[in-house]
C-alpha positions in Angstrom: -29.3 -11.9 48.6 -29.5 -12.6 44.7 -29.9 -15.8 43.0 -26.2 -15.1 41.6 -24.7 -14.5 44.9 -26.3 -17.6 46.8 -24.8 -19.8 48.9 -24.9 -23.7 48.7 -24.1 -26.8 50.8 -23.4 -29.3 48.4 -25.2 -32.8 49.9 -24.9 -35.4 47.5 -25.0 -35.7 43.6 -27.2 -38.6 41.6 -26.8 -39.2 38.1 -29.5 -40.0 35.7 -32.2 -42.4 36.3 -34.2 -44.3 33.8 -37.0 -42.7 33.4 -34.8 -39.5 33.3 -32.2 -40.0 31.4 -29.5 -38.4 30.7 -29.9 -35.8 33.7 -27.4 -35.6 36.5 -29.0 -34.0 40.2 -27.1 -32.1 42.2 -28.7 -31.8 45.5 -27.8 -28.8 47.9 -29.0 -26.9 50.7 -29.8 -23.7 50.0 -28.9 -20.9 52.6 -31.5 -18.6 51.5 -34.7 -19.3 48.9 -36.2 -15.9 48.2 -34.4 -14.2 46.1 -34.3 -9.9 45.6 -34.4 -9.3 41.9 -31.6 -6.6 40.9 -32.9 -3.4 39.4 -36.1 -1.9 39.2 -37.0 -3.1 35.5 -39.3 -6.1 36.5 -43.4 -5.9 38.2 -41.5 -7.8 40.7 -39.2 -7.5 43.4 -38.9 -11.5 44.6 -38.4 -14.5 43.3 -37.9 -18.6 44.4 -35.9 -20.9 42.2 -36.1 -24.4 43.8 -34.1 -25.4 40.4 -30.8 -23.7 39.1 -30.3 -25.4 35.4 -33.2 -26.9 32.9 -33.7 -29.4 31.2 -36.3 -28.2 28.6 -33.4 -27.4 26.9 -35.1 -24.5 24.9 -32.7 -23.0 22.4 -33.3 -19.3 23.2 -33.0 -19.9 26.8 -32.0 -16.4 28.2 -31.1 -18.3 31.8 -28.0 -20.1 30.4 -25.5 -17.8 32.0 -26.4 -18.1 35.2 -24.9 -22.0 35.1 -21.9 -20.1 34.4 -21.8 -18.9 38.4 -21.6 -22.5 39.3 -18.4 -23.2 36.6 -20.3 -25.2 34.5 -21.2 -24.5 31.2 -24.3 -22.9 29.6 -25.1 -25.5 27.0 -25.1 -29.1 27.6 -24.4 -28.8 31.3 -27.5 -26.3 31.9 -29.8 -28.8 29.9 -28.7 -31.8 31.6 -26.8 -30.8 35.4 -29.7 -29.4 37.4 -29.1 -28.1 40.7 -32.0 -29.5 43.2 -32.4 -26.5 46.5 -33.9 -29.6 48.6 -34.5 -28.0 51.6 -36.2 -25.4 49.9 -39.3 -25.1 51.4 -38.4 -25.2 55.2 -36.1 -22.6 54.2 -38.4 -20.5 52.4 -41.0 -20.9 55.8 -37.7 -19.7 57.8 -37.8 -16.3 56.2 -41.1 -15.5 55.5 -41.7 -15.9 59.5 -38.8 -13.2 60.3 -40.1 -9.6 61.2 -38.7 -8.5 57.9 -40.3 -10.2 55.7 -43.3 -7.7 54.6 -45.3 -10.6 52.7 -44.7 -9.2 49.2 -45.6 -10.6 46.0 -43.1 -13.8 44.9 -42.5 -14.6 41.2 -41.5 -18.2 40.2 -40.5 -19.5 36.8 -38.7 -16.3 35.7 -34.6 -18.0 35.4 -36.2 -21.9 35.3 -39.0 -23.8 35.1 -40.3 -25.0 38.2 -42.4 -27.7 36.9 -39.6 -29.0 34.5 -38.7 -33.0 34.9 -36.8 -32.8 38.3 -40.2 -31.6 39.8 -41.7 -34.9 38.8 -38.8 -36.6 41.1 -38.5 -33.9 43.9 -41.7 -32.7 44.4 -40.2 -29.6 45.8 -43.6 -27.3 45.0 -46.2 -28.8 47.2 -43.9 -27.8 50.3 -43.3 -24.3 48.5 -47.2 -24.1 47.9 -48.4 -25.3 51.2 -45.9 -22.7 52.8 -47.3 -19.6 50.4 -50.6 -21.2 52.1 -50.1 -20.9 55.3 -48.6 -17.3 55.0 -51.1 -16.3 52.7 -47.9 -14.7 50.5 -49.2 -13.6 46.7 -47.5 -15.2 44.1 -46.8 -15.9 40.3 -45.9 -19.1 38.3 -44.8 -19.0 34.8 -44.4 -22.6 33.2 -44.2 -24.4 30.4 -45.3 -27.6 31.4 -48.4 -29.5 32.3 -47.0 -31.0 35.6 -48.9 -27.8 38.2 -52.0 -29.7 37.2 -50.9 -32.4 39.7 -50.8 -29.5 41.9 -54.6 -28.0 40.8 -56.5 -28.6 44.1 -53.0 -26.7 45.9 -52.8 -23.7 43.9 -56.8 -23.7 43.8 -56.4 -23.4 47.8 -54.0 -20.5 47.5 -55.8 -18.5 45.0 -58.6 -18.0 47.5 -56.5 -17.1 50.6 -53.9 -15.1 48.7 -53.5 -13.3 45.3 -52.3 -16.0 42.6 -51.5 -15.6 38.7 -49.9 -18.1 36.7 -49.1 -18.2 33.5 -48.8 -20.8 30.9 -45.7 -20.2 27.6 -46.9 -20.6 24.4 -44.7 -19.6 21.8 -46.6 -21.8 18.9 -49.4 -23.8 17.9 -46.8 -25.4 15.5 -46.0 -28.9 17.0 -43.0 -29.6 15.0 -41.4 -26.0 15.2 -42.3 -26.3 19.5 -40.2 -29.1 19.6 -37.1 -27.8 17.6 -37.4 -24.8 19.7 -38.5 -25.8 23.4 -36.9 -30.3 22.9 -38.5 -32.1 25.8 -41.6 -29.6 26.7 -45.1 -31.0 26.0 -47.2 -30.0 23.1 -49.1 -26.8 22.5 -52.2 -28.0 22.8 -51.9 -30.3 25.9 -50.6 -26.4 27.4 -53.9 -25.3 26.2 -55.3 -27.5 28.2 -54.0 -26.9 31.4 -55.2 -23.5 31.0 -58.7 -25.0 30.5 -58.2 -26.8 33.9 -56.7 -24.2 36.1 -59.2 -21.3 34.5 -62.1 -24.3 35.7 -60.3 -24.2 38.9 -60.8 -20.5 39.5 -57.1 -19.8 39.1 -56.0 -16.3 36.8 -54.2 -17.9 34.5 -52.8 -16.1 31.4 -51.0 -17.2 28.5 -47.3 -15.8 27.6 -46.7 -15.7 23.5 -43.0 -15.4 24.4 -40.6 -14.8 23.6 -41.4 -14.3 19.9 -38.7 -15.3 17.8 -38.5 -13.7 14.1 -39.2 -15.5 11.3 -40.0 -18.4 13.2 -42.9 -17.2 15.5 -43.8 -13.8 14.3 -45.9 -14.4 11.2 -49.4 -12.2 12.5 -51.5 -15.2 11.2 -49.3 -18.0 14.2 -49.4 -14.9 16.7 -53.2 -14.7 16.2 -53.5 -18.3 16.7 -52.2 -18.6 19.7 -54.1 -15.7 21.0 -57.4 -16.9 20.1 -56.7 -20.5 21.3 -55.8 -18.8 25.0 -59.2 -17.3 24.7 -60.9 -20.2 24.1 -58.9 -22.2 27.1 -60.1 -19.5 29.2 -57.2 -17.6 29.8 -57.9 -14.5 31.5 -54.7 -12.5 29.7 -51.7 -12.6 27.2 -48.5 -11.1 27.4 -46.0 -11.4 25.2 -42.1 -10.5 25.0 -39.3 -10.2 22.7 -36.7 -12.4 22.2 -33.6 -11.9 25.1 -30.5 -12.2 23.7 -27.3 -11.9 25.8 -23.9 -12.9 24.6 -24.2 -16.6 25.9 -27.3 -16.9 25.3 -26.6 -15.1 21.7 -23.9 -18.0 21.2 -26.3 -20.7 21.8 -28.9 -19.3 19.6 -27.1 -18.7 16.8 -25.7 -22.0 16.8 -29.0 -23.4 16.3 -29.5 -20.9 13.3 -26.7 -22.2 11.7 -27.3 -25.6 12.1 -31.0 -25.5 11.6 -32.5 -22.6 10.0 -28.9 -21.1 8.3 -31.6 -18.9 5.9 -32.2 -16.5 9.2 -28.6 -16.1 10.6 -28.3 -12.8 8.1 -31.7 -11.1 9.3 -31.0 -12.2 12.8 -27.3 -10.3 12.7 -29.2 -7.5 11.2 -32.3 -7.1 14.1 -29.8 -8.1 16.8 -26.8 -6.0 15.7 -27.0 -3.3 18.8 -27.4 -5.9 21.5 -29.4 -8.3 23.2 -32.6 -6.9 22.0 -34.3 -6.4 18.5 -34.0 -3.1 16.8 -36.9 -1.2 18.1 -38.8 -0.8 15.3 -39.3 -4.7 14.8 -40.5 -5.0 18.6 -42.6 -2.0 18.3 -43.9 -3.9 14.9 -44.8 -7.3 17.3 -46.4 -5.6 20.1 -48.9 -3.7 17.3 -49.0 -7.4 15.6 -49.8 -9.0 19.0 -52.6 -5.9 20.1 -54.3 -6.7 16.2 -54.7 -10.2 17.3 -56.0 -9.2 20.1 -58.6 -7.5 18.6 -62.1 -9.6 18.5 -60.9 -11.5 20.9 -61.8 -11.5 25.0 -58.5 -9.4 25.2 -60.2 -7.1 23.0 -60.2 -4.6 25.8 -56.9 -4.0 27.7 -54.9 -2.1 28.8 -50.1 -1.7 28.5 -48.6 -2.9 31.2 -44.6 -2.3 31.8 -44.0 -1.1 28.0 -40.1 -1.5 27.9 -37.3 -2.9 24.7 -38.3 -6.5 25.8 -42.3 -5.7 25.0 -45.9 -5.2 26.2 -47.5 -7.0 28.8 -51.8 -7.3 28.2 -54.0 -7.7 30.2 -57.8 -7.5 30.3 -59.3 -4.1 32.1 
């Protein structure tokens, strides 16, 4: 069943704490935790969500819709209302012990972040990760936050009974342009190091330059710097992909073009005019500014993976 078309038993809602305020939980149980991803345009064909909303609150946040589903909005409402699945991880033990279930790869941190501030409250992963464990099911975290490194010793056990990636988002090096874009995630460089600590874990851990977001995180010179400072963390890959916008997500960018960098809103009408991707030419123009920084580097050797509008995946051979 899809993420869009899940069901819910609504248990109980708590509002903010103090040490996280300004959030409102809404704890349900989820019928069903693995989710099939519609289409045939993703490496991946499953994917767990143990949160529905974020509250990283980044501006080009291409998840916003899916608050929609739940009639609540896509700005304030997915920054702030976060849906908590807690029964996820019996769940997810449930259906990876039916015949059915063929053990296949499992992505996690593709719609939100599962190490974002409710994780710090719910400690929903460990069950999740203890459960991949036991089945020995391969899977994939993508993250921008430092929180999986109360985790390390977990995802160290998977990685050597199962195949495990993750992936740490760096869009920047810039501190104060990170926290204009991406509010309440931590700083580049304490991302860097939690790649240094998960690489000295033995974990594959790659670095995603994504999205990249013109005239703000495009300049060759800020795309090289964040490749060479994932080399030197230890990363193992980079990836990076173009910025995603679709028409909610369009509204809520733009808005913070207008508000806070009103000098882009005519280029961005210009690269964005056919839809929710870039003209072509200007992605083809990052993934050719992304493979030059990759150059002298320990990416220096790769190979394209999954070339699409959204860009190119690399990864060492």
């Amino acid at each position: 069943m899809s993420e869009q078309g899940q069901l819910f038993e609504l248990r109980r809602t708590r509002h903010d704490t103090p040490e996280l305020r300004g959030l409102e939980f809404i704890e349900v149980e989820a019928k069903t935790v693995i989710n099939r991803v519609p289409g045939d345009y993703l490496p991946f064909r499953w994917t767990i969500n143990p949160y529905r909303g974020c509250s990283h609150a980044c501006v080009y946040c291409f998840a916003r819709p899916t608050h929609t589903y739940l009639e609540m909005n896509a700005g304030h409402d997915f920054e702030s209302r976060i849906v908590v699945k807690v029964n996820v991880a019996g769940v997810l033990r449930s259906q990876m012990a039916r015949r059915g279930w063929k053990g296949e790869h499992i992505a996690m941190g593709t719609n939100t972040d599962p190490y974002q501030a409710a994780e710090g409250r719910y400690r929903l992963m460990p069950g999740i990760l203890r459960a991949l464990i036991d089945f020995r099911n391969p899977f994939s975290i993508l993250s921008k936050g430092t929180m999986m490194l109360r985790d390390l010793d977990l995802l160290a056990q998977c990685a050597r009974r199962a195949d495990v990636g993750v992936a740490v988002s760096i869009a920047t090096l810039d501190d104060a342009l990170a926290h204009e874009i991406e509010p309440t995630v931590a700083p580049p460089r304490q991302r860097l190091r939690a790649v240094r600590a998960l690489a000295d874990a033995g974990i594959r851990v790659g670095v995603a330059v994504a999205p990249v977001l013109p005239g703000l995180t495009d300049d060759p010179d800020a795309l090289g710097a964040v490749v060479r400072a994932a080399a030197a963390a230890g990363a193992s890959h980079v990836w990076h992909s173009a910025l995603n916008l679709g028409t909610i997500t369009r509204d809520a960018y733009f808005a913070f073009l207008r508000s806070n960098r009103p000098e882009l809103v005519q280029r961005y009408e210009r690269l964005f005019g056919r839809g929710r991707y870039a003209e072509p030419a200007y992605v083809r123009e990052v993934s050719e500014r992304v493979h030059a920084a990759c150059r002298g580097t320990r990416f220096a050797r790769h190979r394209t993976l999954a070339p699409d509008e959204a860009g190119v995946q690399l990864a060492l051979l």
